[in-house]
C-alpha positions in Angstrom: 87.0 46.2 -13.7 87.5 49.3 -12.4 84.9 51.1 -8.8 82.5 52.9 -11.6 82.1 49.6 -13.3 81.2 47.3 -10.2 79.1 50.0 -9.2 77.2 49.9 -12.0 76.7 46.5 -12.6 75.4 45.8 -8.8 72.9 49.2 -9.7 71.6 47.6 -12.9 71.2 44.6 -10.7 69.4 45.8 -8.0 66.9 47.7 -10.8 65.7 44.9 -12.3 65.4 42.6 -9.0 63.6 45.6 -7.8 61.0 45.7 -11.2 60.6 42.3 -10.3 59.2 43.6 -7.2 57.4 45.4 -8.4 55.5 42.4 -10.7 55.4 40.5 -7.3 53.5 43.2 -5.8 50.8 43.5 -8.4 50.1 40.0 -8.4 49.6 40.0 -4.8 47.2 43.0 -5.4 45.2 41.6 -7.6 44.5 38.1 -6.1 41.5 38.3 -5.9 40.7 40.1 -9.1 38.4 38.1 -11.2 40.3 36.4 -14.2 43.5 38.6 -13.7 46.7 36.4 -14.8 50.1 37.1 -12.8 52.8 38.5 -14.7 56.0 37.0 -14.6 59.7 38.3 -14.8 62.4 37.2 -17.7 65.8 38.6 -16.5 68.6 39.1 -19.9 71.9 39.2 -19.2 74.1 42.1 -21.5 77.0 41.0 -23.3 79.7 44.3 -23.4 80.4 45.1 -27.1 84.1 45.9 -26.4 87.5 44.9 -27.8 89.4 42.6 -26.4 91.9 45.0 -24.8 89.3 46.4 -23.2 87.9 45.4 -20.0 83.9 46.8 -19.4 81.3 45.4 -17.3 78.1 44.0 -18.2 74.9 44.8 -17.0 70.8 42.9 -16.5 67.7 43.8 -18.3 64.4 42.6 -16.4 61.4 42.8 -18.8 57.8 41.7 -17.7 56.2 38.2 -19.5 52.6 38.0 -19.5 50.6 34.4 -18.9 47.0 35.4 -20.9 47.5 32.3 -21.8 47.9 30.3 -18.7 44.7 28.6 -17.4 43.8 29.7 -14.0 41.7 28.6 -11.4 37.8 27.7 -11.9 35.5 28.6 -8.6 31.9 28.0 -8.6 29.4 30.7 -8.1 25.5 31.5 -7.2 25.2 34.0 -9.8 23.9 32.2 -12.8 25.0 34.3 -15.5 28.9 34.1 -14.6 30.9 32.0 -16.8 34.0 30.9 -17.3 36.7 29.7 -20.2 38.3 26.0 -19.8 41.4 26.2 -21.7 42.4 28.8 -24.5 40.2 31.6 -25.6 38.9 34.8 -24.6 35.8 37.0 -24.3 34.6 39.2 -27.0 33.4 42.3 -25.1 32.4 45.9 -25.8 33.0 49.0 -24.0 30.6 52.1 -24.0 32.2 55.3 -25.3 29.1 57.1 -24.0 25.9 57.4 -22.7 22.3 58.8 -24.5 19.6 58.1 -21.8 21.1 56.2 -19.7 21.6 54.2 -22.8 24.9 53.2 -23.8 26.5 53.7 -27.0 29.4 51.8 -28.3 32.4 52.0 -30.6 32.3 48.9 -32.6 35.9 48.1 -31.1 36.1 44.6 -30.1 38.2 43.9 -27.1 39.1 40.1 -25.4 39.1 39.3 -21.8 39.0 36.2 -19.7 37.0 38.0 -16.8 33.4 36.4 -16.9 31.7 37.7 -13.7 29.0 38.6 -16.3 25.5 39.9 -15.0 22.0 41.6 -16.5 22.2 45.4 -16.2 18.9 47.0 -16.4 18.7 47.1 -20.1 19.5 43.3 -20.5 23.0 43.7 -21.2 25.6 41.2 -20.2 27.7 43.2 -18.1 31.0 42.3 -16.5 32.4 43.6 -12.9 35.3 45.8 -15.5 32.0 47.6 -16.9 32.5 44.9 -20.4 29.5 43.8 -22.5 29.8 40.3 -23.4 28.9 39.8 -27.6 28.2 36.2 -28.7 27.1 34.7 -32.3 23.0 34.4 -32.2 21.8 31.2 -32.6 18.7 29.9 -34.6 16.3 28.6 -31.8 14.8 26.0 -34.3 17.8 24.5 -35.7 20.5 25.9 -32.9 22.7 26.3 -35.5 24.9 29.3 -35.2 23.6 32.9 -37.6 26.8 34.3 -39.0 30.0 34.6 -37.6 30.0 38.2 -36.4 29.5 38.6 -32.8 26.9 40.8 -31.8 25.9 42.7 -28.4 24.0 40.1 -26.3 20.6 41.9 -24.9 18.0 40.1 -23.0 14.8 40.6 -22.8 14.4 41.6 -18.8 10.7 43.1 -18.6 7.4 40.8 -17.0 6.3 37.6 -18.5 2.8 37.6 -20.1 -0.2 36.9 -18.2 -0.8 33.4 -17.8 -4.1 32.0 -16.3 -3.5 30.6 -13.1 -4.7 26.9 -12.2 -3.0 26.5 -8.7 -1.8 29.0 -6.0 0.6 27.7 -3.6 1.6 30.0 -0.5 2.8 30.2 3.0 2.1 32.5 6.0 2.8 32.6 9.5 -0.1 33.3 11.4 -0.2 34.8 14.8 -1.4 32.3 17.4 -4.1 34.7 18.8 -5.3 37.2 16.5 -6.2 40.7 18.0 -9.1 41.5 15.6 -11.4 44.2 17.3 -13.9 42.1 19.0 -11.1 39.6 20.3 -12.1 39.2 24.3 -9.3 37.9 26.4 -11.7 37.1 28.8 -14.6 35.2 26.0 -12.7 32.0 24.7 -13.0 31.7 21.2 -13.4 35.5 20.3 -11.2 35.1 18.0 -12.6 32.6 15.7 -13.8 32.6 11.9 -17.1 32.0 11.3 -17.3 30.0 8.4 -21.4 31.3 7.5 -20.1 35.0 8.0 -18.3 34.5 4.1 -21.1 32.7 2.5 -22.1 35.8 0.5 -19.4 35.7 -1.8 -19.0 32.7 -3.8 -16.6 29.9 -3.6 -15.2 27.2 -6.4 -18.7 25.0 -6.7 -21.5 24.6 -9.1 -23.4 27.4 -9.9 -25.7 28.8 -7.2 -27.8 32.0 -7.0 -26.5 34.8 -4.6 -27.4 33.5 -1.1 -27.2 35.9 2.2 -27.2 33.3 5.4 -27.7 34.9 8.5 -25.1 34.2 11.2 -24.6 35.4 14.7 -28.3 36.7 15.7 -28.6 36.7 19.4 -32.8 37.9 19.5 -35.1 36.5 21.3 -38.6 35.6 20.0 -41.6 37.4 20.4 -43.0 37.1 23.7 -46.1 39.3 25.4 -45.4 41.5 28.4 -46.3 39.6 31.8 -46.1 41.4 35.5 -47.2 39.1 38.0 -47.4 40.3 41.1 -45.2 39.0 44.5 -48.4 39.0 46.8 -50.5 35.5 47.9 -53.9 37.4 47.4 -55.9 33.9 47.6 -57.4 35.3 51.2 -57.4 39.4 50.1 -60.4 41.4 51.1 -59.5 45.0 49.2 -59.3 47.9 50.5 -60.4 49.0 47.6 -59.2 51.6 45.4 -58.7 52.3 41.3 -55.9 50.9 39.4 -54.6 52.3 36.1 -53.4 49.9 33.4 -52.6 51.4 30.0 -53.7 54.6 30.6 -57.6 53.2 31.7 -59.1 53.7 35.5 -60.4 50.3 36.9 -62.4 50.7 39.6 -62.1 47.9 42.3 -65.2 48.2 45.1 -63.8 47.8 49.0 -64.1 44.0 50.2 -63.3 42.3 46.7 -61.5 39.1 46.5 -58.9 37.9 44.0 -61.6 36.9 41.9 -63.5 40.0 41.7 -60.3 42.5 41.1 -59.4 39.6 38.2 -62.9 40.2 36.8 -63.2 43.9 37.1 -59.6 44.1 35.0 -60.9 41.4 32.1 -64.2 43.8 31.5 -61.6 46.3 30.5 -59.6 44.1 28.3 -60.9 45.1 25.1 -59.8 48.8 25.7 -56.3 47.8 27.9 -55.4 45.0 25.8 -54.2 43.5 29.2 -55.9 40.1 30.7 -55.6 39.6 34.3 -55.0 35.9 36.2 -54.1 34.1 39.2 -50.9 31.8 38.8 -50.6 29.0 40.8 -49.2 30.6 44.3 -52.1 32.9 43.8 -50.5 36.0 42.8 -52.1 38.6 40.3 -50.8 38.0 36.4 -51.3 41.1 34.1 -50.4 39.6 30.4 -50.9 41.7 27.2 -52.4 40.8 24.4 -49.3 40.6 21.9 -45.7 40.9 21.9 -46.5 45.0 20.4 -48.3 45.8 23.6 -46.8 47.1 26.9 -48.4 46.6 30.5 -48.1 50.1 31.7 -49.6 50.1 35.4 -50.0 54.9 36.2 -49.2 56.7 38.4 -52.6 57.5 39.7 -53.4 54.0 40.9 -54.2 53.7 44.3 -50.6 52.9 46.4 -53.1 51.2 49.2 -54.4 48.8 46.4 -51.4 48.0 44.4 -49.2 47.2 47.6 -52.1 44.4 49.0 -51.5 42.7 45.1 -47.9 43.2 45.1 -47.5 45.2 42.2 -45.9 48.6 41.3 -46.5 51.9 39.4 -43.7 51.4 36.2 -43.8 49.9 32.6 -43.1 45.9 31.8 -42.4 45.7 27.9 -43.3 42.8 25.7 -40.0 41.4 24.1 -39.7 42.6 20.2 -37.4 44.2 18.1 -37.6 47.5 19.5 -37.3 46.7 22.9 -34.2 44.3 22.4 -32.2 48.0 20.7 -32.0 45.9 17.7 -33.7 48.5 16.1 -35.3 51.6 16.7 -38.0 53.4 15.5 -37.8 55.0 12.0 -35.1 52.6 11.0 -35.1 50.8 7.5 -33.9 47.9 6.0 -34.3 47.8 2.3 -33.5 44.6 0.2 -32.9 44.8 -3.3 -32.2 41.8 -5.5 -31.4 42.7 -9.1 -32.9 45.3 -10.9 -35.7 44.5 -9.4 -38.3 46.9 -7.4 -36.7 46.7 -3.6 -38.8 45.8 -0.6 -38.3 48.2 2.1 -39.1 47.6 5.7 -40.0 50.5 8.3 -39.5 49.6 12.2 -41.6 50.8 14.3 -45.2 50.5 16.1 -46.9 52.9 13.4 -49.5 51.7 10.5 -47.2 49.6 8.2 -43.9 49.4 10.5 -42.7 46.2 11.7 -42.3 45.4 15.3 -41.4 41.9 16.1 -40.2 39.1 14.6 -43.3 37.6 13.3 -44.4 41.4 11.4 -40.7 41.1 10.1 -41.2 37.4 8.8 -44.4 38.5 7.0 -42.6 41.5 5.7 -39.6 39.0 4.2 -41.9 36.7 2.5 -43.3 39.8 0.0 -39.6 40.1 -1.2 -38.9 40.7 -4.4 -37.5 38.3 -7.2 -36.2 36.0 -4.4 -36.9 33.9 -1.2 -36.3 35.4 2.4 -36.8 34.3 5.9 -36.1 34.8 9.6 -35.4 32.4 12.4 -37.7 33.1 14.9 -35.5 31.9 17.6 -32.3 33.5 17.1 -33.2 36.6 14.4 -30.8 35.2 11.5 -32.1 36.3 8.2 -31.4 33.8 5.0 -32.2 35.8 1.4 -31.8 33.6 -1.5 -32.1 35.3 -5.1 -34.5 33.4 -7.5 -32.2 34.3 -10.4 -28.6 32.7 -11.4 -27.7 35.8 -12.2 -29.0 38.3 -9.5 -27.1 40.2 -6.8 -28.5 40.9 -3.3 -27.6 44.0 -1.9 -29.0 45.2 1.6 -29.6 48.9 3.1 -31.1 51.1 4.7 -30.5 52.9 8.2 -30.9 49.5 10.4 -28.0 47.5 11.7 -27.8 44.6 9.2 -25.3 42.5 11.9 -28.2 42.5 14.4 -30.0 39.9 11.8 -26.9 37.6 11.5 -26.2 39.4 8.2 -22.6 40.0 8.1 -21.9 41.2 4.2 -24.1 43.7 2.5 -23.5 41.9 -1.1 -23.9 38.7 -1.7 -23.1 37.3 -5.8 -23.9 34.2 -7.7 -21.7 31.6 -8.0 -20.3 31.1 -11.5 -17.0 29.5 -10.6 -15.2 32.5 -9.9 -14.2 32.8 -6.8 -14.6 36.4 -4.8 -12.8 37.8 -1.7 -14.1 41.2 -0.3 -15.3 39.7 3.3 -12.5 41.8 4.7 -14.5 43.5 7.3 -15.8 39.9 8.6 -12.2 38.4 8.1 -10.6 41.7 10.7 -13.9 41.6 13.3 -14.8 38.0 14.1 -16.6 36.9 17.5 -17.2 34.2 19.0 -20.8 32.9 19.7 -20.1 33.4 23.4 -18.6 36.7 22.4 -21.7 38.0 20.9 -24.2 36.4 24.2 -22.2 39.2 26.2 -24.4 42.3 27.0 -23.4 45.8 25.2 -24.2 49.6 25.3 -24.7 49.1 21.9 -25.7 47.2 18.8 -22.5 44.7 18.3 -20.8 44.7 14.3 -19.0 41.9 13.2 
């Protein structure tokens, strides 16, 4: 063998060592490839066609061998659609030659592969991770028998299930420990709590019930006269004498009179003052109106002399009603409707017809329409109960509802449906020592 011939043969050599390089490589580089088998190197060693006189060198071939056939590895997986094949056989797949729509359209060229990292697409296609749709034979869902023998393009149906009636609900939440709902008081413990009566309006699983309204969180006080009583012992008082204005009418009391006489001289006017006069037990002067509508308004032109030697003052005491607790004003309504019945509206105020105090108010309540209403004459909580099953309650009007203990302005019937629109009572809750606390201004749940 000459230099040209061992040259050649070590070059021819070296080539096919270095293709099967080259195969080593591209297994290594697809490792991790899903179902990708390694290829393999067969190496053929070239007999010279020469004559026997001559000597010629012979050379290698290196051609690639494929394993398709080889069973690799089987991993497990989350995904619930990927699948594998134990032992021989492929995948029938499909690849789109185009797209209409975001729709793809196909060639009707079937194609094998072992890769089975199949998942949905968006239109329900089986879909592997090369961009393959998987086909399959369909299969009778009665008899799960196979239909034909011609695989077809697997598409699933991926839109919302129908609507099914629901019999339980089952649910978590993390609450926060202290909620900060707009009346929550760091400084009033409990602010922050539910009140259970405050989402009574709106029905709840039970038996039927008409539509209820219960008052809850009223802070009023009853009805109560106006009483001054003076800070003066006048059990020993001879007057100096002097007049003494109460509700706008000029008492004269004669110089010299006693406790007795200046009680007198007030009661003869009672009937245009509306104000009695008495001595309580340390002997003090007591000027008491007649109802809780009626002020004791002691003017400006009473004698100072006379009103200092009975311990009392030029100014106003108030009786204790509606108007004078702010929880409402003059001119305000409330107006009840239940149904399609007529409503009942209420006017506040001390005018013909208007309603004062709580006692004008609970007289005002019991001419409602088509139902059953009350007050609590302690606290102010108003209850409206509809005489119909099938009646709403709605309340109106220009007064503060809350101030009445009426959190919800709609209250339904109870048919077994349960209803949840208390959201402004569920985001404001307060406490009952919350709502004791004084305010500028009418308090909302």
């Amino acid at each position: 063998m000459g230099i040209f011939g061992a040259l050649s043969t070590a070059v021819t050599g070296m080539r096919a060592q270095s293709y099967a390089l080259e195969n080593v490589s591209g297994n290594i580089a697809n490792s991790q490839t899903t179902a990708f088998k390694r290829v393999d190197t067969s190496f053929q060693d070239l007999i010279p066609d020469a004559s026997a006189s001559k000597q010629l060198a012979g050379s290698v071939n290196a051609t690639s061998r494929l394993t398709n056939s080889v069973q690799g590895d089987i991993q497990g997986a989350s995904t619930a659609t990927f699948m594998a094949i134990n032992g021989d056989g492929f995948f029938v797949v499909q690849k789109p030659s185009s797209y209409t729509d975001n729709n793809p359209i196909f060639d009707g060229v079937d194609r094998y592969t072992r890769r089975g990292d199949f998942q949905v697409d968006k239109n329900g296609y089986l879909v592997n991770g090369a961009g393959y749709f998987l086909l399959g034979i369909p299969v009778d869902a009665t008899t799960g028998n196979l239909v034909g023998s011609v695989p077809q393009l697997l598409q699933f149906q991926n839109d919302f299930l129908p609507a099914q009636l629901t019999s339980q609900i089952e649910y978590r939440a993390n609450l926060a420990r202290t909620p900060l709902t707009a009346n929550y008081d760091p400084d009033v413990l409990g602010s922050d709590i539910l009140n259970p009566a405050n989402f009574s309006a709106n029905p709840v699983a039970g038996p039927p019930l008409p539509a209820t309204i219960t008052g809850s969180g009223a802070t009023l006080s009853p009805d109560a006269v106006a009483v001054a009583t003076g800070t003066t012992d006048i059990s020993a008082l001879s007057s100096v004498g002097g007049n003494i204005v109460i509700n706008g009418t000029t008492i004269a009391i004669p110089p010299g009179s006693n406790a007795a006489a200046i009680v007198a001289a007030i009661n003869l006017q009672t009937g245009t003052t509306d104000v009695t006069a008495s001595l309580s037990a340390g002997n003090r002067l007591v000027l008491t109106s007649a109802d809780a509508d009626t002020p004791v308004t002691i003017g400006a032109a009473s004698t100072l002399a006379l009103l200092n030697e009975v311990g009392h003052a030029v100014g106003t005491t108030n009786p204790t009603n509606l108007l004078t607790q702010s929880a409402v004003a003059a001119g305000q309504t409330m107006v009840i409707t239940i149904g399609t019945n007529p409503p009942t509206t209420i006017t506040f105020g001390t005018g013909p017809g208007q309603v004062s105090t709580l006692g004008e108010l609970a007289t005002e309540l019991a001419g409602v329409t088509a139902g059953v209403a009350s007050i609590n004459s302690s606290n102010g909580n108003i209850t409206i109960t509809a005489s119909s099953m099938t009646d709403t309650i709605t309340i109106g009007g220009t007064a503060t509802a809350a101030n009445f203990g009426i959190q919800t302005l709609t209250a339904l019937p109870s048919n077994g449906t349960v209803v949840a629109n208390d959201i402004s009572a569920f985001l404001t809750p307060r406490s009952a020592a919350a709502r004791s606390r004084p305010m500028t201004s009418p308090a909302r749940r």
